[in-house]
GUKOL-789776 format. One record per residue (C-alpha): residue in three letters; x, y, z. Coordinates in steps of 0.2 Angstrom, whole numbers, padded with zeros to 4 digits, always signed. Example, Ala and Ser with C-alpha at 12.3 -4.5 7.8 and 13.67 -1.06 7.14 Angstrom:
! GUKOL-789776
ALA+0062-0022+0039
SER+0068-0005+0036
END
This chain:
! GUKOL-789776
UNK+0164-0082+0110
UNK+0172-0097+0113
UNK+0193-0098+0110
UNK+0197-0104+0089
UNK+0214-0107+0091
UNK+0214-0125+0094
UNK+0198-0129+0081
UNK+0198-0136+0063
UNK+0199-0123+0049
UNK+0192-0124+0033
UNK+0204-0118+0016
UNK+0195-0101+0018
UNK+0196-0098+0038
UNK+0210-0085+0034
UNK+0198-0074+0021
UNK+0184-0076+0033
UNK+0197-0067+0046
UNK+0206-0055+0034
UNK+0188-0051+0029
UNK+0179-0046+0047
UNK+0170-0064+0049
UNK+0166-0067+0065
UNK+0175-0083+0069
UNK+0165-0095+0081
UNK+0167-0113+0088
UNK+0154-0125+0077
UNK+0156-0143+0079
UNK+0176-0141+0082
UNK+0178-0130+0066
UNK+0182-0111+0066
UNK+0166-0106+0058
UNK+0162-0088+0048
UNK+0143-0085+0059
UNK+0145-0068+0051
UNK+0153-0053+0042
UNK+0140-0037+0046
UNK+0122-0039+0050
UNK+0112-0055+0051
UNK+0097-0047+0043
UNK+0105-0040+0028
UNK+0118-0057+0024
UNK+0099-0066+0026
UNK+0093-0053+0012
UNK+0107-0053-0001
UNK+0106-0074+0000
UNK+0083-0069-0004
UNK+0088-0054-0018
UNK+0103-0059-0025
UNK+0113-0073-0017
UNK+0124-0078-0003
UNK+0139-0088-0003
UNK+0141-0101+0012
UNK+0157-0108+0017
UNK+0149-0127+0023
UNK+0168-0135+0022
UNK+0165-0141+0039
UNK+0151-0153+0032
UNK+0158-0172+0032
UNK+0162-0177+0014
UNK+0164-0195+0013
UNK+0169-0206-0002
UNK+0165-0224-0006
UNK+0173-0235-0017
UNK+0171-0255-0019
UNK+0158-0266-0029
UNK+0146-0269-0013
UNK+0144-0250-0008
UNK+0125-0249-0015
UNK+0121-0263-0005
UNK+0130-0259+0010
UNK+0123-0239+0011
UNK+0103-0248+0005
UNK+0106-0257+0024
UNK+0109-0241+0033
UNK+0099-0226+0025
UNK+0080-0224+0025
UNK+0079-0221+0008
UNK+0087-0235-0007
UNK+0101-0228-0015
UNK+0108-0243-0025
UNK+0104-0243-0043
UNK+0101-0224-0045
UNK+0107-0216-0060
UNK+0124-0206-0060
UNK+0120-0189-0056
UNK+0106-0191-0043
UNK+0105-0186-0025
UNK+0096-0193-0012
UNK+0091-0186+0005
UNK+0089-0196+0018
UNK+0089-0203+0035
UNK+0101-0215+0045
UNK+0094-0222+0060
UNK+0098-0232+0075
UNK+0090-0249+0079
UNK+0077-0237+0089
UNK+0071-0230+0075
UNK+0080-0215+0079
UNK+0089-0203+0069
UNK+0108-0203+0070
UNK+0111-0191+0055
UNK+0104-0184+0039
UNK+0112-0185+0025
UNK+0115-0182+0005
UNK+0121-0198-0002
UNK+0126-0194-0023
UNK+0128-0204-0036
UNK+0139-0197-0048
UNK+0151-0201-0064
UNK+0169-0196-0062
UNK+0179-0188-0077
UNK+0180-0206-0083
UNK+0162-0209-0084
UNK+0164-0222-0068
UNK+0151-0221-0053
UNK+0154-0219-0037
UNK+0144-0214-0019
UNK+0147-0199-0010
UNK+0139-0196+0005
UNK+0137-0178+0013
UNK+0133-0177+0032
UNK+0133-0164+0048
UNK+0148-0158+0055
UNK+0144-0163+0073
UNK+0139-0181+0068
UNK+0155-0183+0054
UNK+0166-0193+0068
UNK+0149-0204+0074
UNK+0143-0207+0056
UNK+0160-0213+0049
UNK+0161-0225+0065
UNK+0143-0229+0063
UNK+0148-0236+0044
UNK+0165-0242+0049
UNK+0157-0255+0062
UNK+0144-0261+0051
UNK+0156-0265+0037
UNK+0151-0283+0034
UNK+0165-0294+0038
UNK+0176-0296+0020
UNK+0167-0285+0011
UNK+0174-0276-0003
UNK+0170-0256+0002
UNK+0184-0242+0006
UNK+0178-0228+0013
UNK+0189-0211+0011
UNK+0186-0196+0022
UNK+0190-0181+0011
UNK+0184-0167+0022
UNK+0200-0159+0027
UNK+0208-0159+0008
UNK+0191-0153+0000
UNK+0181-0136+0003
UNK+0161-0135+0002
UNK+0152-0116-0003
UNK+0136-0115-0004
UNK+0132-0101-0017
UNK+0113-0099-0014
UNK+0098-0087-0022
UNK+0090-0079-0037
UNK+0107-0074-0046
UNK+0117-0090-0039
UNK+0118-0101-0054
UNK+0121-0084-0065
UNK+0138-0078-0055
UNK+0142-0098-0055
UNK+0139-0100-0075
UNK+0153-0086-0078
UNK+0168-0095-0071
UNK+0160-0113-0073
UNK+0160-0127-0085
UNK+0144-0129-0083
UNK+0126-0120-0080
UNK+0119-0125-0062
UNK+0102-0120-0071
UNK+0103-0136-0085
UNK+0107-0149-0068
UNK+0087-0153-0060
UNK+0085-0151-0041
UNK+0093-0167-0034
UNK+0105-0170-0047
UNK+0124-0167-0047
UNK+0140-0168-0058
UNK+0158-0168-0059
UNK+0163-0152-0069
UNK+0178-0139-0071
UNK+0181-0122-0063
UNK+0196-0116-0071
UNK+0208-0132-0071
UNK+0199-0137-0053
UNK+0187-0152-0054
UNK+0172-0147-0045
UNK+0156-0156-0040
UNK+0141-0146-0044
UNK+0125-0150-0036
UNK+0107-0143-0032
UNK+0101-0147-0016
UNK+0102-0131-0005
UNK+0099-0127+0012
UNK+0090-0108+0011
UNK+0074-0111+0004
UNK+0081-0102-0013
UNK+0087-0108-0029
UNK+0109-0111-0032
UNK+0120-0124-0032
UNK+0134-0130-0020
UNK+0152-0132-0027
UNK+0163-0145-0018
UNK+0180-0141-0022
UNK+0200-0144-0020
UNK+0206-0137-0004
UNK+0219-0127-0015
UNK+0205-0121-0025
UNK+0195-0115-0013
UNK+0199-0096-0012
UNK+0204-0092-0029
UNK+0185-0098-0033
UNK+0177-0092-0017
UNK+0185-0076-0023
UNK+0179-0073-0042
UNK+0161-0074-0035
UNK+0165-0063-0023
UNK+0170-0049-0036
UNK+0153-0055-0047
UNK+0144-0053-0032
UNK+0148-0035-0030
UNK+0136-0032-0046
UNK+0122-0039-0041
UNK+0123-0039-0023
UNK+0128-0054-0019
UNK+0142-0058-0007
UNK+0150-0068+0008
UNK+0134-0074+0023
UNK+0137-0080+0038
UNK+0131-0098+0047
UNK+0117-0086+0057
UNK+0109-0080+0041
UNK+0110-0097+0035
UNK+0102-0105+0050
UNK+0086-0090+0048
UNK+0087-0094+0028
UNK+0084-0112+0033
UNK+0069-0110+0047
UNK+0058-0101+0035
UNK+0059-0115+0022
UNK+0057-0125+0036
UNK+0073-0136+0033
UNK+0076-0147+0050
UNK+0093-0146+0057
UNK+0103-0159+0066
UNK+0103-0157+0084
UNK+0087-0148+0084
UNK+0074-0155+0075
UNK+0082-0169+0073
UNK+0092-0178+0086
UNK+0093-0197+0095
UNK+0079-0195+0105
UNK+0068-0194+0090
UNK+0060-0206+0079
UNK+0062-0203+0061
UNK+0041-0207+0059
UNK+0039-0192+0069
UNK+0050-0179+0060
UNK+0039-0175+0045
UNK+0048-0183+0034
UNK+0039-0196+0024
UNK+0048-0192+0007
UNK+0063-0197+0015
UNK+0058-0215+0020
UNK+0055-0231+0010
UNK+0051-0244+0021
UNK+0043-0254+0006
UNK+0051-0272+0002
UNK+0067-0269+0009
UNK+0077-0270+0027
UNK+0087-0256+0034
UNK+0093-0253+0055
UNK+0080-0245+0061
UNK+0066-0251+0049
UNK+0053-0259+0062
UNK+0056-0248+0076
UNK+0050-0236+0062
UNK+0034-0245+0059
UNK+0029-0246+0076
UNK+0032-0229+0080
UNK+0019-0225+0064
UNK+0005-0233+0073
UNK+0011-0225+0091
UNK-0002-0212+0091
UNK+0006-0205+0108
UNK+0022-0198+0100
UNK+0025-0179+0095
UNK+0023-0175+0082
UNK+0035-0159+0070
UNK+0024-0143+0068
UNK+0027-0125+0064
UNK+0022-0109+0075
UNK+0017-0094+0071
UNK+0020-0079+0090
UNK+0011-0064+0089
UNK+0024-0050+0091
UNK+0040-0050+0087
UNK+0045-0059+0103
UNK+0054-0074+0099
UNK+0050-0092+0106
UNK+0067-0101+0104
UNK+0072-0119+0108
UNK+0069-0128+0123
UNK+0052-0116+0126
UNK+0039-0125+0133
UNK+0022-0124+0123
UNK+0007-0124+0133
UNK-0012-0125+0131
UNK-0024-0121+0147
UNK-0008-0123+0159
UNK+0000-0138+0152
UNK+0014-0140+0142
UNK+0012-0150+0128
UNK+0025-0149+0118
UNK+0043-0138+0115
UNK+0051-0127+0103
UNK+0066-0136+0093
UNK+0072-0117+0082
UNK+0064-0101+0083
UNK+0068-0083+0079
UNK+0060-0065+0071
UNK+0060-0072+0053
UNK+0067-0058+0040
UNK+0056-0060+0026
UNK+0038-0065+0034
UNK+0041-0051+0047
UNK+0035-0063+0059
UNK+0041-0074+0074
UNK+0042-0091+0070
UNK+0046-0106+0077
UNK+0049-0127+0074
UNK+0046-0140+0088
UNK+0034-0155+0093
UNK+0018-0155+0103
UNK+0009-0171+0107
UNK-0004-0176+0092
UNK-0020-0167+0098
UNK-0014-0151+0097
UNK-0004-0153+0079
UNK-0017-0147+0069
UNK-0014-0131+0058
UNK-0024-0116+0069
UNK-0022-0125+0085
UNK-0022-0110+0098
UNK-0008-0109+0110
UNK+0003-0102+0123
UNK+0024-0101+0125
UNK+0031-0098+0142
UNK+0046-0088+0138
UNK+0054-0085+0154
UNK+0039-0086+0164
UNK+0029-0073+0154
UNK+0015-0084+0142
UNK+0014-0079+0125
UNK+0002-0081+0113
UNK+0006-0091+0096
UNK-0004-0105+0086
UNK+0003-0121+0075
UNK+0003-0117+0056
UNK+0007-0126+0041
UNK+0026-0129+0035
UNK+0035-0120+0026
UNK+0034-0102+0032
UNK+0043-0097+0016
UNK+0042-0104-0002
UNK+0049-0093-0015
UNK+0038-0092-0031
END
């Protein structure tokens, strides 16, 4: 376990300590990647729900009458002219094509009915993203951007009883917001943003709060989810929450090596009558039919082939494994990771070498989980 001492906490480090998480290094933040076991913090998030510190997420506000504009030039997908309350995932690219960041850009109302962006990205990329925006400021323009991540906290309160604990000491019902959507509500005098995007495959909301907040909130769900079985998950039950629904993760699936046409995500690209960084390199990589492409797998056995596995058919390697591990809920081994285009189809038979020993798996159709 790497040292903490010199990391970025979040407003509830000290409860995840004083409360047996298991503190590790993620992205330069001391990071809860457990309380107990794995398995059964992936279980309560499935049967009841989970509750995710993500305070290390970047939380970035924008103010200024050009920001629409300015975001439309760097994001795959048009955010300008949204409606107050949506949420838009998507991509920001390089002028390869390839991906620097995914990222949740909101359009929301504050408590004085005036809009505003927000943008939500990964932890590791927080530093290069707010660069990445800073030097593409157009000279003059009228746009402020305000880092907020260090004065606010992020929980992620995720599955089938989420909304219900949340409802109870909210202003508002998670259930009446529609996926995608946020707003600016209370929690007792806090102002809070409540969303629904999720990370886990299961239905909840996320809660951005004041950093003074944080615990006194974090800690009335906590007591709510002693009822219902709910309670406190770790970033490892997260990250095997998110495989099976077959979320992609920064760093993984998604890195600067890769091309945005080749992660599977066409939802989260508009290239139609409008420029943004990255836009042609984009459209050629569409018609590059030599790229890998993203695909699921299926192992037999509870072996699991994880990243940087090379997967093989008759001897030669064709593509490699980005996540993998022995998924709690299918009860099977299941993996992420890009093969060359002819062997992408769903049922393709192949092979992983997992430290020299060839294991038998095949490509499947994504997600491995969808809850009903």
């Amino acid at each position: 376990m790497s040292s903490t001492s010199n990391l970025l906490s979040t407003p509830l480090t000290s409860w995840h300590v004083e409360n047996g998480g298991r503190m590790v290094d993620f992205a330069g933040w001391s990071m809860p990647v457990q309380y107990g076991s794995i398995v059964e913090e992936h279980h309560q998030t499935r049967n009841a729900f989970g509750l995710f510190d993500v305070s290390h997420m970047g939380r970035l506000y924008f103010s200024g009458s050009e920001v629409g504009a300015f975001l439309d030039s760097l994001t795959t997908r048009r955010v300008s002219g949204i409606d107050a309350g949506k949420i838009r995932y998507s991509l920001m690219t390089n002028e390869a094509g390839c991906i620097l960041d995914d990222v949740l850009v909101y359009r929301l109302a504050d408590s004085d009915e005036q809009p505003f962006y927000m943008m939500v990205v990964n932890a590791s990329n927080r530093t290069k993203i707010v660069e990445w925006l800073k030097s593409n400021l157009p000279q003059g323009c009228d746009i402020e951007i305000d880092d907020r991540t260090e004065s606010t906290a992020m929980i992620a309160v995720q599955g089938p009883k989420a909304n219900e604990a949340v409802t109870k000491i909210a202003s508002l019902n998670p259930d009446t917001l529609s996926y995608y959507t946020g707003v600016v509500a209370k929690i007792g005098d806090a102002e809070v943003i409540i969303s629904r995007t999720g990370y886990t495959g299961e239905d909840g909301c996320e809660l951005i709060v004041p950093g003074d907040a944080a615990v006194s909130i974090w800690s009335q769900l906590i007591e709510l989810g002693k009822a219902v079985g709910g309670g406190a998950s770790g970033l490892a039950s997260r990250d095997s929450l998110r495989l099976e629904a077959a979320m992609p993760l920064y760093g993984h699936e998604l890195t600067e090596d890769i091309n945005a046409a080749q992660a599977d995500l066409k939802f989260a690209i508009n290239v139609k009558d409008r420029e943004f960084i990255g836009r042609s390199a984009i459209l050629a990589a569409r018609k590059d039919e030599s790229l890998r492409k993203r695909v699921g797998f299926v192992l037999k056995g509870k072996r699991a082939a994880r990243e940087n596995c090379p997967v093989v058919v008759d001897g030669n390697v064709v593509g490699e494994v980005t996540s993998g591990a022995f998924a709690p809920t299918v009860q099977n081994s299941i993996s992420m990771g890009y093969v060359d285009p002819a062997f992408a189809e769903p049922g393709t038979k192949v092979q992983f070498d997992i430290r020299g020993k060839f294991h038998d798996g095949e490509v499947v159709q994504l997600p491995f989980y969808k809850r009903d």
